[in-house]
C-alpha positions in Angstrom: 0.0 0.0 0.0 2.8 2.0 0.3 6.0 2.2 -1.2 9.3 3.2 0.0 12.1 4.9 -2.5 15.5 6.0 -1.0 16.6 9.3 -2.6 19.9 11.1 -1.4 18.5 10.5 2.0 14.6 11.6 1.7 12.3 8.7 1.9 10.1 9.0 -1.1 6.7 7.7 0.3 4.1 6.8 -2.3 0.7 6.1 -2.0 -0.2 2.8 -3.8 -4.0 1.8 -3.0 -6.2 1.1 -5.9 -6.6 3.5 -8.8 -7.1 7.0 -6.7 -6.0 5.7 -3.5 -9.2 6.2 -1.3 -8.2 6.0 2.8 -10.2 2.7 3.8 -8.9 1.4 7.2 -5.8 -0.6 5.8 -3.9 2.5 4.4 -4.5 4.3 7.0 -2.9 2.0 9.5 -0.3 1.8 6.9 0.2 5.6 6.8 0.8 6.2 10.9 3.2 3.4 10.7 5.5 4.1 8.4 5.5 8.1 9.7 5.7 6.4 13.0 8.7 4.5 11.8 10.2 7.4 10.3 10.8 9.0 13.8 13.8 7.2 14.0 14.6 6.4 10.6 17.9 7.7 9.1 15.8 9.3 6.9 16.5 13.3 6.9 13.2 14.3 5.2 10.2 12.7 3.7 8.2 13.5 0.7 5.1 12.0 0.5 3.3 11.5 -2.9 0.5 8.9 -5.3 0.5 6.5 -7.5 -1.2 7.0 -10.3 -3.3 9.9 -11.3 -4.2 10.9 -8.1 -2.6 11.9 -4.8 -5.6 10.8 -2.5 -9.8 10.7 -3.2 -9.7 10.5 0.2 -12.0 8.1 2.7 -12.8 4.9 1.0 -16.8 5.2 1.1 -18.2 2.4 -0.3 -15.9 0.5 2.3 -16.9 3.0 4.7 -21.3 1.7 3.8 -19.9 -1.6 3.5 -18.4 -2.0 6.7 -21.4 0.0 8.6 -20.7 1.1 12.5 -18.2 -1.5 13.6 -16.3 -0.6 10.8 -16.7 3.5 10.7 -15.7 3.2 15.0 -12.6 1.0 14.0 -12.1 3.7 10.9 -11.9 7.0 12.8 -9.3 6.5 15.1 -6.8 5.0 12.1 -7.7 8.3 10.1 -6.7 10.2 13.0 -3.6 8.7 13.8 -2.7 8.3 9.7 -3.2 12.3 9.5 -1.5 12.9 13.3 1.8 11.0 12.9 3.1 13.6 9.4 1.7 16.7 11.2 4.1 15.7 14.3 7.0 14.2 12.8 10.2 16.1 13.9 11.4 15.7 10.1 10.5 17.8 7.3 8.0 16.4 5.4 7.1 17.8 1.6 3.6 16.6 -0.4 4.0 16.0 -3.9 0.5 16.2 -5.0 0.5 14.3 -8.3 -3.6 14.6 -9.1 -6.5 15.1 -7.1 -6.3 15.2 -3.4 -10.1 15.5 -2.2 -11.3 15.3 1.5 -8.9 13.1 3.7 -6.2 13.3 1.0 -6.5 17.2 1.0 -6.1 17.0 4.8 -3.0 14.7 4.4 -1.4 16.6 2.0 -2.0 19.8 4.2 0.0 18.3 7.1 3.1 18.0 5.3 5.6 21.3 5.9 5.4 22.3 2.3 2.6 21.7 -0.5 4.0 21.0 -4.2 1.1 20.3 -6.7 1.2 19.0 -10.0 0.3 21.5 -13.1 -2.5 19.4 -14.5 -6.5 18.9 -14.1 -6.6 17.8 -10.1 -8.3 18.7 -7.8 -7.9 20.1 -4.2 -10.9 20.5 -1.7 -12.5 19.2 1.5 -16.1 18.1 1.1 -16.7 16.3 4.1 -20.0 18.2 5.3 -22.0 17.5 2.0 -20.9 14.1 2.4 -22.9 14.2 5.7 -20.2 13.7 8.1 -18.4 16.0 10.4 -14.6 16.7 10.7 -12.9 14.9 13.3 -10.6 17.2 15.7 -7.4 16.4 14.0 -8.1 16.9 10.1 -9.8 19.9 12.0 -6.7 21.1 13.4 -4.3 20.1 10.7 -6.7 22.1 8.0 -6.9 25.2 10.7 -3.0 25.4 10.3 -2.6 25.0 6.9 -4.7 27.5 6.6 -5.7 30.0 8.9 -9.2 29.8 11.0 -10.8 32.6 8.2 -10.1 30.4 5.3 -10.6 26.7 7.4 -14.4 28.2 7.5 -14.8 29.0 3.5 -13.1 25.7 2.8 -14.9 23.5 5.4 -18.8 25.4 4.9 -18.4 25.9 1.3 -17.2 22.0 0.6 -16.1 22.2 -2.8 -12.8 21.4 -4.8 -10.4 23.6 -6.6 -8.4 23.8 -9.5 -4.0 23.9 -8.3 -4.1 27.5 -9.0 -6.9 28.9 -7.0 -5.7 26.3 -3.9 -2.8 28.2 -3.8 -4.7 31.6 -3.2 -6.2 29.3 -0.3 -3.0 28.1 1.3 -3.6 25.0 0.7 -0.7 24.5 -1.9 2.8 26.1 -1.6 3.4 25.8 -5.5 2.3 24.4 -8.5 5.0 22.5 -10.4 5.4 21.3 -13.9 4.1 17.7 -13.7 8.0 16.2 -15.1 9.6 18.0 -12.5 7.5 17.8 -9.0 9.0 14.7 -7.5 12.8 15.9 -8.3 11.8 19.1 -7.0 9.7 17.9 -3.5 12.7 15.8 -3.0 15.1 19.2 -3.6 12.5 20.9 -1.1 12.8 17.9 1.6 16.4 18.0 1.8 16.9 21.7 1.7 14.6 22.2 4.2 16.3 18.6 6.3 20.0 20.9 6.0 19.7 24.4 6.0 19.5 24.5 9.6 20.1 22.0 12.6 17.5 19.2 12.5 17.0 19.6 16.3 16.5 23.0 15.8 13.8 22.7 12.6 12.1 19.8 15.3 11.6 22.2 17.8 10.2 25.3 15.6 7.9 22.6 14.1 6.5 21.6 17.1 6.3 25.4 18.3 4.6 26.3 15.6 1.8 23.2 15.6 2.0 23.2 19.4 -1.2 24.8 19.8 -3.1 22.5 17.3 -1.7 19.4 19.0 -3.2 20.5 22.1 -6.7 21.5 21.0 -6.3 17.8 19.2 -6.3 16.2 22.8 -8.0 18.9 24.7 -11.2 18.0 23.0 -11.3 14.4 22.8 -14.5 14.8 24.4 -15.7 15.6 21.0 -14.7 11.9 19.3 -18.0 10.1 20.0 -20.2 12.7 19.2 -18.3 12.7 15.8 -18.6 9.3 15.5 -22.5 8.8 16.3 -22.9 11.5 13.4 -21.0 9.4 10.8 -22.9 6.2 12.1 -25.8 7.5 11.3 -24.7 9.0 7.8 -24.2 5.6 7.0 -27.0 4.0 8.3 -29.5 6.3 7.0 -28.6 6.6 3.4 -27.5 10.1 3.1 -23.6 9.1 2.8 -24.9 6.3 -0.5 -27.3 9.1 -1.7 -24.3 11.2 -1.9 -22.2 8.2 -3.2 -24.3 7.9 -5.7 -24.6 11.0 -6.9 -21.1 11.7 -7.4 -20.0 8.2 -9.3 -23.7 8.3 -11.2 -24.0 4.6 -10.0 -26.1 3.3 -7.4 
């Protein structure tokens, strides 16, 4: 599900789950341990990318109606710790967006420390409302630094996807790259950013500057259950496979 490139000492991470590599439980799982792993890797840097033509679709949601509640409570806290474990990792950590990157994979890709996105059609967005659900803390917090708490509210209320260009005006990509050149370049990025200065001093400024967002990620774990009653009941009550449906045109 993932595979693992060494390039002058960035691991080159690539997502490699099906054709648009949706997040069902498995990759998830796979994702927090091999950024878990990476703590202590001799790794300097990471850059995390897809296979394929897309970066991420994001949750898996046929698996998602599939699977029903013990699946969705088993689902939650793996997307959590898949998005957690690249926004706290003491190395620097570039996304190479390579297509679209909708929903969990926008989330994802806006936990890395810098945002590369291929020139071509994808897509970048965060939908997760009209899909009936509500954001867990973390994608919560990761998008909220990414971003800003002004934008975080257009992106999350308004739920649509954008085109590279305008998700740069957003914050949610550093730069747009000429498809040829973006893994060579996020892998230039990783290691510039893994030796221009001390890597116990870039761990600590890191953590400085998400300390906050870590917190508010614990301080309202009260919030989990709630969060996942709400997308128990999306997929119990046929709103999540209306919108399924809708999107795909099949039924």
């Amino acid at each position: 599900m993932i595979e693992r490139e060494d390039v002058d000492g960035v691991a080159v991470l690539r997502l490699a789950h099906g054709p648009v590599n949706a997040m069902d439980l498995e990759l998830c799982e796979a994702i927090a341990d091999a950024f878990g792993a990476l703590a202590a890797d001799p790794a300097v840097a990471v850059v995390l990318t897809g296979a394929g033509r897309s970066f991420s679709a994001g949750v898996d949601l046929r698996r998602l109606l599939d699977g029903g509640e013990e699946y969705v409570r088993r689902f939650l806290p793996a997307l959590d710790a898949a998005l957690r474990t690249p926004f706290e990792l003491g190395k620097p950590v570039v996304a190479a967006v390579n297509g679209h990157a909708i929903a969990g994979g926008a989330v994802l890709a806006a936990a890395a420390d810098r945002v590369l996105m291929t020139d071509g059609p994808g897509r970048v967005g965060i939908p997760e409302i009209v899909v009936g659900v509500p954001f867990p803390r973390v994608p919560i917090e990761v998008v909220r630094h990414a971003v800003g708490d002004q934008v975080a509210r257009r992106l999350v209320i308004g739920a649509k996807t954008h085109a590279a260009a305008d998700a740069v005006g957003f914050g949610l990509v550093d730069e747009i790259v000429p498809a040829g050149d973006l893994l060579d370049r996020a892998v230039a990025e990783a290691r510039a950013l893994a030796t221009g200065v001390p890597p116990d001093t870039f761990a600590m400024t890191k953590a400085q500057l998400r300390r906050e967002h870590v917190e508010r990620m614990d301080g309202y774990a009260d919030e989990a259950p709630g969060v996942a009653e709400l997308w128990v009941r999306r997929v119990t009550d046929g709103w999540t496979a209306a919108y399924l449906a809708a999107a795909t045109g099949r039924k």
